[in-house]
Backbone as CSV, one residue per row, in Angstrom:
resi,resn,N_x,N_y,N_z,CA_x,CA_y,CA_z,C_x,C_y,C_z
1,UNK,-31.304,47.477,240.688,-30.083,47.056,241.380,-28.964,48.040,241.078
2,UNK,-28.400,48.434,242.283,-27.157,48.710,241.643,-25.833,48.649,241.988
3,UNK,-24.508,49.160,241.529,-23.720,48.752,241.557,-22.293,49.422,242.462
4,UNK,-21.702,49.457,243.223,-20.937,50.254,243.922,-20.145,51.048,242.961
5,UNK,-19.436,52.321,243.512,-18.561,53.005,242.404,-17.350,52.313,242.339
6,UNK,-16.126,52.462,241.786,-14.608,52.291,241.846,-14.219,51.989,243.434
7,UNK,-14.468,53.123,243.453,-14.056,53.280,245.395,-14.569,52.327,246.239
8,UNK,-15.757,52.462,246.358,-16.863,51.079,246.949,-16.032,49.398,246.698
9,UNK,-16.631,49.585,245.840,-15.633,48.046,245.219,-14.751,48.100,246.030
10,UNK,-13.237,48.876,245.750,-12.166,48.720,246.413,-12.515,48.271,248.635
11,UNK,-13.386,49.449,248.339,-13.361,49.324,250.453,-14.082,47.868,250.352
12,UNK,-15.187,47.473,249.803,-15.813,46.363,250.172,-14.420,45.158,250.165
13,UNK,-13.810,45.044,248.895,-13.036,44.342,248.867,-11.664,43.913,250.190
14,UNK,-11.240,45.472,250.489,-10.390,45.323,251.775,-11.204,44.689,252.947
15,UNK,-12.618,45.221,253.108,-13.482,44.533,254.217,-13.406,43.161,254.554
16,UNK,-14.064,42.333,253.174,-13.885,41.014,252.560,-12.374,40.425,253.237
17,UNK,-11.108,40.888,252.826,-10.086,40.890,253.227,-9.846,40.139,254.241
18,UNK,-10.057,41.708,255.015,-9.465,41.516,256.714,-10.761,40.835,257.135
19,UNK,-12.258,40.524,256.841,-12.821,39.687,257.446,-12.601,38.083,257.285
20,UNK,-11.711,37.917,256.407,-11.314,36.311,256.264,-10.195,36.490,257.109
21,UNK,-9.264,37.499,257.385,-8.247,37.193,258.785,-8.924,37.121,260.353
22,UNK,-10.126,38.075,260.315,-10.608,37.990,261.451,-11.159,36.356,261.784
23,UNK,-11.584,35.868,260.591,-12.723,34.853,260.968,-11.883,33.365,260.987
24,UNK,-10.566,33.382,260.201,-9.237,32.386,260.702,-9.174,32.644,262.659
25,UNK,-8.895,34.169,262.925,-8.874,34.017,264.147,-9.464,34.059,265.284
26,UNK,-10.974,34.206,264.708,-12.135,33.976,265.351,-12.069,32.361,266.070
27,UNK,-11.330,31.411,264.914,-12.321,29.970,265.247,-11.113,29.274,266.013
28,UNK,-9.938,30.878,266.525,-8.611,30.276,267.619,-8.686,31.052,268.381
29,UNK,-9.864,31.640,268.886,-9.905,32.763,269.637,-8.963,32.625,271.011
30,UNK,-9.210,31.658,271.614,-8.495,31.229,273.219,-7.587,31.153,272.987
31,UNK,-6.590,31.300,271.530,-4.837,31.174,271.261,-4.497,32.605,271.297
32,UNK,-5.427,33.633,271.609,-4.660,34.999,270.697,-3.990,35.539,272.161
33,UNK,-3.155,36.251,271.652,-2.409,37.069,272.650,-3.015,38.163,272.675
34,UNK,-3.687,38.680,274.127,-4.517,40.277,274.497,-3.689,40.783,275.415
35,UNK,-3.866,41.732,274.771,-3.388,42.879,275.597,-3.682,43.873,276.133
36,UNK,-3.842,44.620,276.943,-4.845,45.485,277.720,-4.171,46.945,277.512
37,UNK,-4.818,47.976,276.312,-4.894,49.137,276.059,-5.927,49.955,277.033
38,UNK,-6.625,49.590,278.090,-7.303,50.765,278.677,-8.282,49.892,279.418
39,UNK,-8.575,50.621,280.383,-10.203,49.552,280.849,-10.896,48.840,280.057
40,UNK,-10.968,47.789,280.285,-12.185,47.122,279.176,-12.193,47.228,277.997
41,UNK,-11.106,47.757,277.919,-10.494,48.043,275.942,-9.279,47.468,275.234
42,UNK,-10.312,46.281,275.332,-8.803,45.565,274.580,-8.794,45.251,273.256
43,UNK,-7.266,44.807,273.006,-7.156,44.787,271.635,-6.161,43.341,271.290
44,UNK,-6.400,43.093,270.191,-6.011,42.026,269.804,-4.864,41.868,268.828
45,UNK,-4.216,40.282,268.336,-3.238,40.782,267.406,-4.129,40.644,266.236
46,UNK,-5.820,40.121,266.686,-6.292,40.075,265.209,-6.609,41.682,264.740
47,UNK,-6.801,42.055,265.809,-7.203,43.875,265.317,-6.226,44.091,264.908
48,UNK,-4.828,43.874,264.608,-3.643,44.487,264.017,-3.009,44.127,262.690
49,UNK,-3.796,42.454,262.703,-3.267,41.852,261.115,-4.672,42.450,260.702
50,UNK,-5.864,42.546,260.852,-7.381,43.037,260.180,-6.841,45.089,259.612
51,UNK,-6.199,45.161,260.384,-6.494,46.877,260.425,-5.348,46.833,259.041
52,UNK,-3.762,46.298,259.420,-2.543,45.972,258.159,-3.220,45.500,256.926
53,UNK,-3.961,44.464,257.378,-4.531,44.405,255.565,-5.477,45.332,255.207
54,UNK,-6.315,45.983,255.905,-7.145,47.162,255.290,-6.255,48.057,254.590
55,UNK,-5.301,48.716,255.464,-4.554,49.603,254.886,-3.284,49.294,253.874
56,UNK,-2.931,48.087,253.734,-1.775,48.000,252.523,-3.245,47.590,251.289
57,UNK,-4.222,47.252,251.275,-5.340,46.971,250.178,-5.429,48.445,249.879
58,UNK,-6.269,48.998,251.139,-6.567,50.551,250.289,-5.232,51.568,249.894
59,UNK,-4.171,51.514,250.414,-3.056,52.436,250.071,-2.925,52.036,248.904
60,UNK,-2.946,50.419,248.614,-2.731,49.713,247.098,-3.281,50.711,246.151
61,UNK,-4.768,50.845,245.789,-5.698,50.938,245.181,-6.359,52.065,245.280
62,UNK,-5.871,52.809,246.242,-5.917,54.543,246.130,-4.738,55.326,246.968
63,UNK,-3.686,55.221,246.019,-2.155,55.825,246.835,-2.705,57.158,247.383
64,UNK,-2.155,57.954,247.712,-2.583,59.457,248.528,-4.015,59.551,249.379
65,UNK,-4.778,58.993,249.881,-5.775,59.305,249.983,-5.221,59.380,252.010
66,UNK,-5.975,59.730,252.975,-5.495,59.511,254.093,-6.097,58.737,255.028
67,UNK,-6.067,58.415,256.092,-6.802,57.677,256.960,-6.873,58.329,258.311
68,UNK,-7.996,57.982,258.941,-8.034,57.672,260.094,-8.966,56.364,260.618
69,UNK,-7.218,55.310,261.359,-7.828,54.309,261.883,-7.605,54.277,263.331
70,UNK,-8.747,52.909,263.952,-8.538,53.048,265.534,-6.879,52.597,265.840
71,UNK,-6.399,51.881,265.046,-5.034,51.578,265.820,-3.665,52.783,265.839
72,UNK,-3.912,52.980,264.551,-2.756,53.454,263.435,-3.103,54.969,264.013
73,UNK,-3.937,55.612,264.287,-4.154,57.133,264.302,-4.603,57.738,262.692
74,UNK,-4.171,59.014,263.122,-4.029,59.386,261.549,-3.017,59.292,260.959
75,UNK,-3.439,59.113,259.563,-1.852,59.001,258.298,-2.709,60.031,257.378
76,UNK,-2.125,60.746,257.597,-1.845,61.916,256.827,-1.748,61.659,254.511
77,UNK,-2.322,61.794,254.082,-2.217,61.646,252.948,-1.674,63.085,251.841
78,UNK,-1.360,62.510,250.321,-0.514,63.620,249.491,-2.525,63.979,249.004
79,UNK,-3.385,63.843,249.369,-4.847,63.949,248.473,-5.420,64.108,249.845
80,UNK,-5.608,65.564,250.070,-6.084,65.864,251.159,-7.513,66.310,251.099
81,UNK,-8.546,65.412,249.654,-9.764,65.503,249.524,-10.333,64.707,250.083
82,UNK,-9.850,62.860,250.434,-10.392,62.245,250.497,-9.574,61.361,252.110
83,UNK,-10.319,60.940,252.724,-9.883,60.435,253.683,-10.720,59.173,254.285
84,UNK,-9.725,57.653,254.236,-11.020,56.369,255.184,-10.674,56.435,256.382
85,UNK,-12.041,56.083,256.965,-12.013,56.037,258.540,-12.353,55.004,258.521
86,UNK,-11.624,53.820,259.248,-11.559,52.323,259.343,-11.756,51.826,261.135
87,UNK,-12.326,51.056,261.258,-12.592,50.283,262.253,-12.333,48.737,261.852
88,UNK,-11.174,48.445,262.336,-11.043,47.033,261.600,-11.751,45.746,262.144
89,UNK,-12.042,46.124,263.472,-12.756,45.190,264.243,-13.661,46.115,265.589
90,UNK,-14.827,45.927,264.659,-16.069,46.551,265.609,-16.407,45.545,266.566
91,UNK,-16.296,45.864,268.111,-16.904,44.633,268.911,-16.008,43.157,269.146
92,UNK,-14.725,44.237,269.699,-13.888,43.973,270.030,-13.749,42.420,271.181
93,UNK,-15.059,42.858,272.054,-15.240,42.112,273.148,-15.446,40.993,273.035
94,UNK,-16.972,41.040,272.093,-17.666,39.787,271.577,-16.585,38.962,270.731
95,UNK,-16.237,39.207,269.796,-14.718,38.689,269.625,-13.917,38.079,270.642
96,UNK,-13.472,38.628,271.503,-12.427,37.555,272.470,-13.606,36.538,273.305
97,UNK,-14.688,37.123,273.101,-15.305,35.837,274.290,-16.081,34.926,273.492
98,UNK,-16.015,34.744,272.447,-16.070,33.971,271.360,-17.757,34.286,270.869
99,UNK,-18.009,35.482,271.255,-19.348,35.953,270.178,-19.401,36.309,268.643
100,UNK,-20.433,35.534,268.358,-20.136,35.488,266.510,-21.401,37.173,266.069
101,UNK,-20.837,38.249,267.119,-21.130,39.237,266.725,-20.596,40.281,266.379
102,UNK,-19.710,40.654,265.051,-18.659,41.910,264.884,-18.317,42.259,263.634
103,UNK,-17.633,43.058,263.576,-17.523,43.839,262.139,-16.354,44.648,261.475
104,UNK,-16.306,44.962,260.416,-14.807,45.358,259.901,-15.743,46.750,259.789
105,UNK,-15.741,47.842,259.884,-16.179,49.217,259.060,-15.408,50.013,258.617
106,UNK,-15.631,50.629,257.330,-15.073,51.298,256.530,-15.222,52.330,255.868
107,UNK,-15.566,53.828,256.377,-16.022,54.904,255.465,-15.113,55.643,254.868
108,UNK,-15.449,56.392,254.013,-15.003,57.495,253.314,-15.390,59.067,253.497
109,UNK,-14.892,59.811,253.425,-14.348,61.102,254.201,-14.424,61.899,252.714
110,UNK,-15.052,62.443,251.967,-14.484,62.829,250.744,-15.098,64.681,251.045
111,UNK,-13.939,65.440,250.775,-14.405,67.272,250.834,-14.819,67.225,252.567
112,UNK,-14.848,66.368,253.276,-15.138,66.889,254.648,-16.062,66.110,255.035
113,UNK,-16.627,65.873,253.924,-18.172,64.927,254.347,-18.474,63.717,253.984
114,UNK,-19.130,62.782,254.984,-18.874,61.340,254.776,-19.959,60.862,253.474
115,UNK,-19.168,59.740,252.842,-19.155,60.167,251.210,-20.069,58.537,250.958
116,UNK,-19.283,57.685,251.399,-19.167,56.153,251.248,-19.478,55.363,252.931
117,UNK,-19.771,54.517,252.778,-19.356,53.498,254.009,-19.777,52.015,253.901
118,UNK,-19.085,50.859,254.310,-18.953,49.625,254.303,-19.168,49.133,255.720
119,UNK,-19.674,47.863,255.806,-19.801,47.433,257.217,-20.007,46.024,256.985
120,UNK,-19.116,45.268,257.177,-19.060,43.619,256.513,-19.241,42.873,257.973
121,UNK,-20.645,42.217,257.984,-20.954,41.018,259.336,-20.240,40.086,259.128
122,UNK,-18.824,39.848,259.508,-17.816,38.269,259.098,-18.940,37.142,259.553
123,UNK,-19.401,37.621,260.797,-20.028,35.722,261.156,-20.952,35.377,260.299
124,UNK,-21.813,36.315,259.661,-22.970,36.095,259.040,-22.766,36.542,257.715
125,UNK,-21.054,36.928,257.232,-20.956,37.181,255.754,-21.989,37.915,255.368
126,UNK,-22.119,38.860,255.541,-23.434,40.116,254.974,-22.497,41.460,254.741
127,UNK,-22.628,41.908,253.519,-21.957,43.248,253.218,-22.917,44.269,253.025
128,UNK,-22.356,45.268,253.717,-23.551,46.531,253.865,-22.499,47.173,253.141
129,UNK,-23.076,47.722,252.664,-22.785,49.312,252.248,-23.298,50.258,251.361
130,UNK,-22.788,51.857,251.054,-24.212,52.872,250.605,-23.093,53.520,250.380
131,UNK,-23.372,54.655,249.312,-22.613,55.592,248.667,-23.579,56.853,248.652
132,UNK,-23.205,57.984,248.995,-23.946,59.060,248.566,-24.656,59.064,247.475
133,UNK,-26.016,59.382,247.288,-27.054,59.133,245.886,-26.808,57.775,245.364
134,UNK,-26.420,56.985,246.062,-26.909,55.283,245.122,-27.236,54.542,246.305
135,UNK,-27.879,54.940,247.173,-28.541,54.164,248.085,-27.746,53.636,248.762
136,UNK,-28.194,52.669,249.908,-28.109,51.783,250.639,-28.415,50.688,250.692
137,UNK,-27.285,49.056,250.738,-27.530,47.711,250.180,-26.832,46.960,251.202
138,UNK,-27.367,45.727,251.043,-27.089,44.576,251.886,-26.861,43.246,250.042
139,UNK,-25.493,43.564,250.086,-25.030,42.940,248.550,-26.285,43.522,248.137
140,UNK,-26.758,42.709,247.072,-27.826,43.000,245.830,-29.367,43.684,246.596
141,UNK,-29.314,43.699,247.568,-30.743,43.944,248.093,-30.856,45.433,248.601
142,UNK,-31.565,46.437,248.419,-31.874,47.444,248.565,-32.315,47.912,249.856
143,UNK,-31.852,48.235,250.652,-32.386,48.584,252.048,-32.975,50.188,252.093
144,UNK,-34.071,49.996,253.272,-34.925,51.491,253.371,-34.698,50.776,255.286
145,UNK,-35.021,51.888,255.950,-35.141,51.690,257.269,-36.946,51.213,257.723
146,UNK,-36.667,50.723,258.779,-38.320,50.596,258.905,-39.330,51.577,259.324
147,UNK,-40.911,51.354,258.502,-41.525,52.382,258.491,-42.020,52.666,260.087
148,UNK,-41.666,51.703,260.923,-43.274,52.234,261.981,-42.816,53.382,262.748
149,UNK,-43.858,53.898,262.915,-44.487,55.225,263.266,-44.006,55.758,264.765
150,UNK,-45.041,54.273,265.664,-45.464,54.568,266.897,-43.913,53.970,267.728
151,UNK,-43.395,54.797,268.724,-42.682,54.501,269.699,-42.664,53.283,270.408
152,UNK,-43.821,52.599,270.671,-44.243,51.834,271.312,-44.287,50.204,270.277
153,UNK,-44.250,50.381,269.089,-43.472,49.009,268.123,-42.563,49.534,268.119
154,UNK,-41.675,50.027,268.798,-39.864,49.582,268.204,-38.916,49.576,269.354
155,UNK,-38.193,48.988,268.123,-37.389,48.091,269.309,-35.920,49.070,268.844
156,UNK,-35.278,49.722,270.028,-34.534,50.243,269.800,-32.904,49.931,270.320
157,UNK,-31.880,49.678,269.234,-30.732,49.379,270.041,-29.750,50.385,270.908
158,UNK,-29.191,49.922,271.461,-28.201,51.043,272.610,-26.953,50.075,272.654
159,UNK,-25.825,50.946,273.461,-24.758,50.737,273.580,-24.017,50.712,275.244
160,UNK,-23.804,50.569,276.159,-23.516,50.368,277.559,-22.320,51.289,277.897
161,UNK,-22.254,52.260,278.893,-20.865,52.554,279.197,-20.056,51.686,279.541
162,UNK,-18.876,51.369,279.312,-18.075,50.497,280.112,-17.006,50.514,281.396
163,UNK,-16.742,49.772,281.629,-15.657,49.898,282.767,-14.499,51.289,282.099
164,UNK,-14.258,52.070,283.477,-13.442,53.233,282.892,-14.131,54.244,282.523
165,UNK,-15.355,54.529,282.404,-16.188,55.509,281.907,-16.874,56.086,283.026
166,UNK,-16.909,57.745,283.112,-16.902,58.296,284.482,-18.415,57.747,285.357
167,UNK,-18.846,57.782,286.593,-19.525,57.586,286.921,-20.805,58.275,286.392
168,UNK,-20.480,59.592,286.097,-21.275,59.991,285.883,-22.100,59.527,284.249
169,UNK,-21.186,59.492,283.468,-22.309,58.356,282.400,-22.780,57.408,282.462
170,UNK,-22.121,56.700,283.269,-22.778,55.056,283.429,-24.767,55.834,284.510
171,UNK,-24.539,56.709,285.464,-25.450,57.536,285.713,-26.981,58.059,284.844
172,UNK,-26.403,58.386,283.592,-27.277,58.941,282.853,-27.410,58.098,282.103
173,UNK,-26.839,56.849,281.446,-27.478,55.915,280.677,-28.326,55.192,281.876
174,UNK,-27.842,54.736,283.120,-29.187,54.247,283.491,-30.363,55.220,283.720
175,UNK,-30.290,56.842,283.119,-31.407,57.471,283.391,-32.556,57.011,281.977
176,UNK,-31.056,56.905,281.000,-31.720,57.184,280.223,-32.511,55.955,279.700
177,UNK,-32.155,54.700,280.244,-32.660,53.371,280.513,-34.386,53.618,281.012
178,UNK,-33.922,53.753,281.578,-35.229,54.131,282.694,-36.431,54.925,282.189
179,UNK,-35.725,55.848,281.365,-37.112,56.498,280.316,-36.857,55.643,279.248
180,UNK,-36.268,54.729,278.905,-36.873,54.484,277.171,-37.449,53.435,277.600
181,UNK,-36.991,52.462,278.247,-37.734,51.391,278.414,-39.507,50.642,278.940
182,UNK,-40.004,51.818,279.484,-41.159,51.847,279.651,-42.023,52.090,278.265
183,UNK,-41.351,52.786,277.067,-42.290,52.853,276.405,-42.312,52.539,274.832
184,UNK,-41.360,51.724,274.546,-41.022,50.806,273.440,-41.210,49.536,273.703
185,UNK,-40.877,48.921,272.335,-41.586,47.790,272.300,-40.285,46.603,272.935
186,UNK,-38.512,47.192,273.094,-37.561,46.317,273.346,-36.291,47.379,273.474
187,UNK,-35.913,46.959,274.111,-34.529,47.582,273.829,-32.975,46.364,273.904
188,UNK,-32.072,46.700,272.805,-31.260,45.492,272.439,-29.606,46.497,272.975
189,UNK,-28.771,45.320,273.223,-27.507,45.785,273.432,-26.703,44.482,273.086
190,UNK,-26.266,44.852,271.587,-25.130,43.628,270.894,-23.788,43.747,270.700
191,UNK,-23.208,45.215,271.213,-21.984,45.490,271.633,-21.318,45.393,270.323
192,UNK,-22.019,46.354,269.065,-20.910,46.801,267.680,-21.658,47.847,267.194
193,UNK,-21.192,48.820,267.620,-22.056,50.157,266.687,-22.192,49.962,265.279
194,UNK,-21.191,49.873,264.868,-21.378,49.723,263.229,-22.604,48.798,262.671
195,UNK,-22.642,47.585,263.413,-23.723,46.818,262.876,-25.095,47.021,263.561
196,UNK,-25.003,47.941,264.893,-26.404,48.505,265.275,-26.876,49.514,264.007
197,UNK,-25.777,50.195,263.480,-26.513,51.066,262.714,-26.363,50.724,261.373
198,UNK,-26.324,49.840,260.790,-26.222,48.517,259.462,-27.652,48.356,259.739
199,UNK,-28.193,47.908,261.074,-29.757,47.041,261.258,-30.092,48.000,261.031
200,UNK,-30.191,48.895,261.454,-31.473,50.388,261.463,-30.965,50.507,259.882
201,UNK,-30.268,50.674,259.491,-30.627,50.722,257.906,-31.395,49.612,257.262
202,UNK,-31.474,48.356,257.732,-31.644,47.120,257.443,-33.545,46.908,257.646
203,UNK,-33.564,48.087,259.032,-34.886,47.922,259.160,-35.146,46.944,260.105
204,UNK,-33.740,46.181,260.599,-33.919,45.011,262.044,-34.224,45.747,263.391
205,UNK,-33.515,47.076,263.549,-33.475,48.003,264.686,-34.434,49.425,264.072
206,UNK,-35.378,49.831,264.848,-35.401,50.965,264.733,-35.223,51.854,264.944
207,UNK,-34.301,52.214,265.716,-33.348,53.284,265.949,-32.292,52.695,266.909
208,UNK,-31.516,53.636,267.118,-30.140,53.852,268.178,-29.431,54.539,268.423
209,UNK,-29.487,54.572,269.693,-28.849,55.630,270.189,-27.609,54.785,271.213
210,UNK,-26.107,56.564,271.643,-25.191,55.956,272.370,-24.473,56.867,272.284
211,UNK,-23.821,57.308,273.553,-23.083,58.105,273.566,-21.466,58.329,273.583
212,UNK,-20.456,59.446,273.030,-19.036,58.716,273.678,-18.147,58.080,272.591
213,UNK,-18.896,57.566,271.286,-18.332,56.825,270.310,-17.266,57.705,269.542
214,UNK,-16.561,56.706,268.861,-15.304,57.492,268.093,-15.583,57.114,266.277
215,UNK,-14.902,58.219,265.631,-15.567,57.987,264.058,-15.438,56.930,263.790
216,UNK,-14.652,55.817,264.034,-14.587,54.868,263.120,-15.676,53.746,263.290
217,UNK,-16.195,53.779,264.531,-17.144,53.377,264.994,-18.128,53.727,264.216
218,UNK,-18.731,54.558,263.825,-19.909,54.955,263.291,-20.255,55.659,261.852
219,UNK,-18.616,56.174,261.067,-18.860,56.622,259.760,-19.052,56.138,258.724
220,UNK,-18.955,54.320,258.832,-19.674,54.056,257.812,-21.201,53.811,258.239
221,UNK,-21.740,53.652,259.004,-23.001,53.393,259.381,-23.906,54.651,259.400
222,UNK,-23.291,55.671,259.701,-24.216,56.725,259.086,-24.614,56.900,257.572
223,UNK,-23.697,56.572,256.937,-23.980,56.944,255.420,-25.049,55.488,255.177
224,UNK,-24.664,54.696,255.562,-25.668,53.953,255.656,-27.526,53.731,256.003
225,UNK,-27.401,54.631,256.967,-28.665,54.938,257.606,-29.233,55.714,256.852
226,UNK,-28.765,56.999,256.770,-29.092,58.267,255.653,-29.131,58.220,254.323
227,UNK,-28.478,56.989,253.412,-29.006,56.550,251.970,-30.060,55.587,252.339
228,UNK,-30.477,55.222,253.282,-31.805,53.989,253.671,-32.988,54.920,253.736
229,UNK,-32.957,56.023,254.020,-33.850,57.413,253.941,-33.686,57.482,255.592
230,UNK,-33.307,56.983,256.395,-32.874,57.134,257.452,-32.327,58.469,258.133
231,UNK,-32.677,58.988,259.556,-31.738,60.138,259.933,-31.138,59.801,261.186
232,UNK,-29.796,60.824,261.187,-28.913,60.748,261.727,-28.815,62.006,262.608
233,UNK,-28.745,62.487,264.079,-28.185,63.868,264.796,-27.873,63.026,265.663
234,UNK,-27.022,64.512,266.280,-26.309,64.795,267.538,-27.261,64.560,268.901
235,UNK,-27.275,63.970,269.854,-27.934,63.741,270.936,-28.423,65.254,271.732
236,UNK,-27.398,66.046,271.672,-27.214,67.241,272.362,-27.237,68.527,271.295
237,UNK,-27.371,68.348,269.714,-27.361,69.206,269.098,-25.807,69.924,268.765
238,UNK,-24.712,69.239,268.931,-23.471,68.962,268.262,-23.063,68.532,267.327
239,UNK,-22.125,68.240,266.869,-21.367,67.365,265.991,-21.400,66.093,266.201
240,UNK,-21.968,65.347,265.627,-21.735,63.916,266.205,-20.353,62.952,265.772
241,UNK,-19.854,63.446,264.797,-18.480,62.874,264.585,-17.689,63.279,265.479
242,UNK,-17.956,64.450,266.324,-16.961,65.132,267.023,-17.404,64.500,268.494
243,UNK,-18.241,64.710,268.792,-18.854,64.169,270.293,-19.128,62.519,270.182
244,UNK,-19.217,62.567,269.229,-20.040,60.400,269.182,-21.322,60.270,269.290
245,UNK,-21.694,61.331,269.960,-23.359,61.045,270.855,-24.198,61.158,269.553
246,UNK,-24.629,59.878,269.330,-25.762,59.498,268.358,-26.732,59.036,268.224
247,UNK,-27.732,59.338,267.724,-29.448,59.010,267.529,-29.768,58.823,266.244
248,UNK,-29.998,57.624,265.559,-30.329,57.372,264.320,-31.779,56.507,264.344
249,UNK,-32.993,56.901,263.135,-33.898,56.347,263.259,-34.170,56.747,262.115
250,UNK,-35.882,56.726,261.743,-36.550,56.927,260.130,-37.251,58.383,261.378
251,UNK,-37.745,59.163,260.177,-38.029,60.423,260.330,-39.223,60.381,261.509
252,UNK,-40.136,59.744,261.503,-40.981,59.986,262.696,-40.871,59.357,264.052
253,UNK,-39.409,58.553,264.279,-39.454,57.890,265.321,-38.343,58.885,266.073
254,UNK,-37.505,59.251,265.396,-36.304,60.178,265.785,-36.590,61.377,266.694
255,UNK,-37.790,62.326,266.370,-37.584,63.457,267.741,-38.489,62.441,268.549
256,UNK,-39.306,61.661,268.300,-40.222,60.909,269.944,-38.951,59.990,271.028
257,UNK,-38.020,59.487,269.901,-36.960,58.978,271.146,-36.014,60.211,271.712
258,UNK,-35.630,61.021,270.634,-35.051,62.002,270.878,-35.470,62.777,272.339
259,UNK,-36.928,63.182,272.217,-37.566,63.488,273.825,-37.682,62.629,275.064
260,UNK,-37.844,61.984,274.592,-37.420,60.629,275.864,-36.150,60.829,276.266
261,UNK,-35.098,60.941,276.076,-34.169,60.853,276.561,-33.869,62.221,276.727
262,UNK,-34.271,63.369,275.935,-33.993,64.446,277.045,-34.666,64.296,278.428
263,UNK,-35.961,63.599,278.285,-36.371,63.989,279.789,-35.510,62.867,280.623
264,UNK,-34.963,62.025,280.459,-33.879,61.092,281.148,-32.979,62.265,281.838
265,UNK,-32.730,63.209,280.597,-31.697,64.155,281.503,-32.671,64.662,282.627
266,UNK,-33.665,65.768,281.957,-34.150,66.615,282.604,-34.317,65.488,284.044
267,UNK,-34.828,64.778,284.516,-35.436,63.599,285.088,-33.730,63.320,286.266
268,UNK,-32.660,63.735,285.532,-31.597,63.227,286.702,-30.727,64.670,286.403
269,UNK,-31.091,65.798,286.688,-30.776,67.053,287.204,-31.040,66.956,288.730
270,UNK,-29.655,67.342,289.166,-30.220,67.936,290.364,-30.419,69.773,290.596
């Protein structure tokens, strides 16, 4: 068993936090005041008291360090080693329509490279999180990703373009629909990256992919995946913090989905 560092502790703890504000305003959901930031992208006042207590907890308990969150932007810190990337409320949607599916995420940024990450399930009270070299845990329990092999047992999760997103992606995810689904065993869409890629560490999902995402969405869930012995690339052979476009699985399932969905492209070239 083991035990989170200093730091860990602290993020789990802010998680913990803002997931007891989320889950007060989870069970008043039809009272909250929404407001419409973008197509299909809305935001809440719980995303704003969840995101305020993340950041007066962690500023508490590590002054200088910097952030980047979805509301706040960046804040700039005096400790320009270390930086959290916060998602205070993953699955935004499921939230207002009263789905008990979503998440607080919380990574760490340390020298450039993601160091730490947290990912707390409020409905189902489950704390993920993994630190560089001390693995990957679900509280006390040790997570590895799942072993199978063949393409055809797994069940892989995805993510949907949404309203506002050019035609042309909503385009290529149904290409890319179209090739995966013939030859796996399921394909799932639960609308919270962070906790799609919590399961694939968990070993519930075996892989996932999605394109388009923003860090906070996904930096603690990578470190997650990748202390589970799990891997993590770029869809296109990029940056994936920089582009979003992500493919996470255990080592032998990763280039067989990986080719599938190139030929989705190749397959909708004209």
């Amino acid at each position: 068993m083991s035990k989170p560092s200093p730091v860990g502790t602290v993020m789990i703890k802010a998680a913990r936090d803002a997931g007891r504000s989320l889950a007060r305003d989870f069970g008043e959901v039809e009272h909250l005041q929404v407001s419409r930031k973008g197509p299909a992208d809305f935001v809440s006042n719980a995303d704003h008291r969840a995101e305020d207590i993340i950041y007066e907890s962690l500023t508490k308990a590590r002054p200088g360090y910097g952030f980047l969150m979805e509301e706040r932007g960046v804040v700039e810190g005096t400790d320009k080693s270390n930086r959290f990337i916060v998602d205070p409320l993953d699955g935004t949607l499921n939230f207002l329509h009263g789905q008990p599916h979503y998440a607080v995420s919380i990574g760490l940024e340390r020298e450039g490279k993601l160091f730490c990450g947290v990912v707390y399930d409020v409905a189902k009270n489950e704390i993920f999180w993994a630190e560089t070299g001390r693995g990957a845990w679900l509280d006390q329990r040790k997570l590895m990703v799942a072993g199978r092999k063949r393409i055809e047992e797994a069940v892989i999760a995805t993510g949907t373009p949404w309203v506002g997103k050019s035609e042309g992606a909503h385009r290529r995810f149904a290409q890319e629909m179209a090739s995966m689904t013939p030859v796996c065993a399921g394909i799932r869409r639960y609308g919270s990256a962070a906790l799609d890629l919590a399961y694939v560490a968990a070993g519930r999902f075996d892989g996932f992919w999605e394109r388009g995402l923003k860090p906070w969405d996904i930096a603690a869930g990578i470190v997650l995946v990748r202390e589970a012995g799990g891997h993590v690339e770029e869809l296109d052979g990029g940056d994936v913090q920089t582009t979003g476009n992500i493919l996470a699985a255990n080592e032998p399932l990763l280039p067989k989905i990986k080719d599938q969905l190139r030929h989705a492209k190749a397959f909708g070239e004209d």
